[in-house]
Structure formats: C-alpha cells, structure tokens
C-alpha positions as CSV (number, residue, x, y, z in Angstrom):
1,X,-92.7,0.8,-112.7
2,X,-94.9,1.0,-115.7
3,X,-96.5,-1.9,-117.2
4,X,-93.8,-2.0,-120.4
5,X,-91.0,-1.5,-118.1
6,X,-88.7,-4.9,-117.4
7,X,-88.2,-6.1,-114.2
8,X,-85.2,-4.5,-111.7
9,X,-84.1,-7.7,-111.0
10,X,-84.2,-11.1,-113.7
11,X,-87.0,-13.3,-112.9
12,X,-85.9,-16.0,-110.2
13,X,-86.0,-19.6,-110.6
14,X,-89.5,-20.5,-108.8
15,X,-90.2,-21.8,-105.3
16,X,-91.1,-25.7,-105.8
17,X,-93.7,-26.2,-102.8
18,X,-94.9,-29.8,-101.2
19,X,-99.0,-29.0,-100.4
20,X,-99.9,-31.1,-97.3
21,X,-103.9,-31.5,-96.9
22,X,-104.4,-28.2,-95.7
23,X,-101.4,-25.7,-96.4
24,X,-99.0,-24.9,-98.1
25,X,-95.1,-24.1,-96.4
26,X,-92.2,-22.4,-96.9
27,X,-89.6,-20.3,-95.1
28,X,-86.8,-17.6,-95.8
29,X,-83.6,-17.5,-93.3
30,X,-82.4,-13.8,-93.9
31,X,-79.5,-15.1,-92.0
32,X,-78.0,-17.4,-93.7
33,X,-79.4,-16.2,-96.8
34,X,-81.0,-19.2,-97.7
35,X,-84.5,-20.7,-98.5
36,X,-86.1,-24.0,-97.2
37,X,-86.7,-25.0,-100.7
38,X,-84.9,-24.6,-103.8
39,X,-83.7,-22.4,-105.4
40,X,-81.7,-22.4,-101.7
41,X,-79.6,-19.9,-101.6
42,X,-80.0,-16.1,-102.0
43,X,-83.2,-13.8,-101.2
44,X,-83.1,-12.0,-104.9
45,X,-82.7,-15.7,-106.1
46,X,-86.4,-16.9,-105.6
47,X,-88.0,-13.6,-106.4
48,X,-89.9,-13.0,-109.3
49,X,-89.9,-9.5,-109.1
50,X,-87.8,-7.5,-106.3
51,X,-88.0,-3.2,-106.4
52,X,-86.1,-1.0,-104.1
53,X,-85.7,-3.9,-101.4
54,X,-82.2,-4.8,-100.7
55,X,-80.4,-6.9,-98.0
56,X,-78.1,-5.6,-95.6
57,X,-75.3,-7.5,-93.6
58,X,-74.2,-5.2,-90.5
59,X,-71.4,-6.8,-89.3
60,X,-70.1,-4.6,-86.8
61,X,-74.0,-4.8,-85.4
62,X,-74.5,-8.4,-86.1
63,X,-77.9,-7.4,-88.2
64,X,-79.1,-8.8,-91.2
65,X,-82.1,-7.1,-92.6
66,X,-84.7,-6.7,-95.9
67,X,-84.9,-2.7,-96.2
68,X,-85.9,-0.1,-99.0
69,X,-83.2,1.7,-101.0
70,X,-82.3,4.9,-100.0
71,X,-84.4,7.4,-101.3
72,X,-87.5,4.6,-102.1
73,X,-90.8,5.7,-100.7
74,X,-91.6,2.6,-101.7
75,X,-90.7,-1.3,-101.9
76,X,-92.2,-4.6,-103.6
77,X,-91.1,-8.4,-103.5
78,X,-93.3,-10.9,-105.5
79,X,-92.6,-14.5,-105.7
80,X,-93.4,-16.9,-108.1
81,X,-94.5,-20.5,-106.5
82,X,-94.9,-23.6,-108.7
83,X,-97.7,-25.7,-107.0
C-alpha cells in the first residue's frame, strides 16, 4: 500500500483504555467478536487500519480465526488507542 493510497478498511472508532500504575489492558474475543472496551463489537471495528486480514466463522468446524486473504503474501492490523 503506497503512502497516497487510502486505507482498505475506514478508520475505526478508537480503543478508549483505563492506564493502571503500570500497564495498560485490553483484550479481543475472536469468538464472540467483541472487544473488552468500546467500540465492543466487531474486530474491523477498532482497527485503524486492517490489509488482507479477514475473519473466518467455520461452523461446521466450530473455528473462528484472523487469517490472510487468499492470495496475500502478506497481512497488517494497526490499532488506534486513545490514552
């Protein structure tokens, strides 16, 4: 993705974080779909960028997974936190 190119995905609504003393916290359920914090629900939701990464439901498995899109040698998720 060249630097002029938009984004694949709109930019997501940022990750609000609470800082303790020493960390900071925050966890994705790829099951549900949903994160600890808000914006809650949906992975593509929170990210600020998201190429050739998709999530997959196999049902007939009983998977859920992140993965590259076919064909992607490569894949990149960035998120945007607001401290």
């Amino acid at each position: 993705m060249g630097s002029n190119a938009a984004p694949e995905t709109p930019l997501g609504a940022p990750i609000k974080l609470t800082q303790s003393a020493d960390h900071l916290e925050f966890s994705y359920n790829i099951v549900t779909d949903t994160y600890s914090q808000e914006p809650a629900k949906g992975f593509v939701s929170a990210t600020f960028e998201c190429e050739n990464i998709k999530r997959v439901e196999e049902n007939d498995w009983k998977f859920v997974y992140l993965c590259r899109k076919d064909g992607a040698k490569e894949g990149n998720v960035s998120l945007f936190l607001l401290l």
